[in-house]
C-alpha positions, 0 to 999 in steps of 0.5 A: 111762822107756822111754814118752818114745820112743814118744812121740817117734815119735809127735810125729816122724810127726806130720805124716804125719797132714795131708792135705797128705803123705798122701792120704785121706778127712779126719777132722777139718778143721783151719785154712789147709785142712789136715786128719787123715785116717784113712790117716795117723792109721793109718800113725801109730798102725802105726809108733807101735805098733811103736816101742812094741812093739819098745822093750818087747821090748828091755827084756824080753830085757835085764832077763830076760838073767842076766848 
């Protein structure tokens, strides 16, 4: 249950990724001269990761937590 927001944020930095926001070697070559660049697919992955990590440690301390 808890994925669906890391995911989310995955689909909401998306557009990070383009080399239209962010500058930097581009890795794939989309059309209409857009293009994934590593800086970006990086940036996405950083704050991915921590969404992933701070909604798991959440859980852990509230499940854990006797009430």
């Amino acid at each position: 249950m808890w994925l669906f927001i890391p995911l989310f944020t995955a689909l909401i930095v998306l557009p990070a990724t383009l080399n239209v926001v962010t500058e930097g070697d581009v890795v794939v070559s989309l059309p209409f001269g857009l293009g994934l660049t590593r800086q970006g697919l990086m940036a996405a992955a950083i704050i991915t990761i921590r969404v992933a990590t701070s909604i798991s440690l959440v859980l852990l301390v509230t499940l854990t937590t006797p009430w």
